[in-house]
N, C-alpha and C positions, 0 to 999 in steps of 0.2 A: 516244803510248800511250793506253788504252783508258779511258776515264771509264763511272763506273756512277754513275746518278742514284737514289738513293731516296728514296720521300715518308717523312718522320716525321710520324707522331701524338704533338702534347702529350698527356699526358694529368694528370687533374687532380691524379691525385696524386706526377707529376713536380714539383709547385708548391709555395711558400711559401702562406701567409697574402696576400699582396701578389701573388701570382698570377705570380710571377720562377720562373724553372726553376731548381733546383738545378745547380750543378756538377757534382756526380758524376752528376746524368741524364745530362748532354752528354756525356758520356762515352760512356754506353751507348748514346747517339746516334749516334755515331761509332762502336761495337763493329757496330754494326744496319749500318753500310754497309761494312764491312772485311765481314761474313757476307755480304752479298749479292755483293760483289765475287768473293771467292771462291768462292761457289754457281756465279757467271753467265761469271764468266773463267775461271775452271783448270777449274771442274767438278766442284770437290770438296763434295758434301754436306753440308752441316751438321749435327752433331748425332746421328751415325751413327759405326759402326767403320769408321772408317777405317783404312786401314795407314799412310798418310803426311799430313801437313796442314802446316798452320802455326802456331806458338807464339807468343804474345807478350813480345816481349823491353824493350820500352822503348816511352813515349808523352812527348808536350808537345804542351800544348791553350795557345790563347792566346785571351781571351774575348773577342771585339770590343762587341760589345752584349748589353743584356737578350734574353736570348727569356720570352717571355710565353705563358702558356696562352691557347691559341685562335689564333696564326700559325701561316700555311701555312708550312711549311719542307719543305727538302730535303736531305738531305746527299750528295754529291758526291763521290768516290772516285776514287781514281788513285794509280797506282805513279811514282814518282819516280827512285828507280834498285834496281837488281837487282844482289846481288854474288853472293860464293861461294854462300852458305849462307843468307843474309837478300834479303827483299825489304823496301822502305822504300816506306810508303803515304803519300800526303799528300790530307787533305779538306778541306771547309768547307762549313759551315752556313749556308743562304741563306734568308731570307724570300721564296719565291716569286712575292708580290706587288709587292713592294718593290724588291726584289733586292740588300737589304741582307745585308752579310757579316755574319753572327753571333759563327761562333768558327771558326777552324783548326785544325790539327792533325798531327803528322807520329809516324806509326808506324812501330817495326821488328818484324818478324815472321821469326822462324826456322823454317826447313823441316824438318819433324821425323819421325822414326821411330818410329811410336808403339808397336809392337813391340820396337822393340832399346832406343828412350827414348835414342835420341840425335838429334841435327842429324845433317842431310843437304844434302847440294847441292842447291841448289835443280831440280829436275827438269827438263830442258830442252822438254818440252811447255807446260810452266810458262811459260818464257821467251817459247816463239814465239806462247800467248797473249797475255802482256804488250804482246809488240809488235804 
């Protein structure tokens, strides 16, 4: 299945006093490569009406090391497996330089109807993206 690399920018005020990135940034570290994924794999714009997209239903981040303001980083994006109605993403955050693993993380995203505001099957153009 299809990997999407994107660079992250620390920025300073991601940071503590001691220059450690907060937890809830890493988070939105990992929102920042599920949107690119989606931009660059299914095709679906970001940020725009769409009439179908994907929902978030569920996350688990698990922090391997500090990230510190001023590493190059990447996060790293990938679909894990695909059912009825959800696809399940799995990333990690790498020190570029290093190649140290920062944090992972495994998402579920549901296919949705943003007009009727319900789940949908996941779209089968969707799928043969994926693979």
């Amino acid at each position: 299945m299809k990997e999407i690399e994107t660079p992250l920018q620390v920025r300073f005020s991601d940071t503590d006093m001691y220059g450690h990135v907060n937890n809830i940034n890493i988070q939105s570290y990992f929102d920042m490569g599920k949107c690119d994924y989606i931009t660059k794999v299914f095709g679906i714009p970001m940020m725009t009406s769409v009439k179908t997209g994907l929902i978030q239903k569920c996350n688990s981040n698990i922090f391997e090391a500090q990230i510190r303001f001023g590493e190059n980083l990447s996060v790293i994006t990938g679909v894990e497996k695909i059912e009825n109605k959800s696809v399940t993403f799995v990333q990690r955050i790498i020190n570029k330089d290093t190649g140290e693993l920062k944090s992972t993380s495994s998402a579920v995203l549901i296919a949705y109807d943003f007009s009727l505001q319900q789940s949908i099957t996941v779209p089968e153009e969707w799928r043969e993206e994926i693979l």
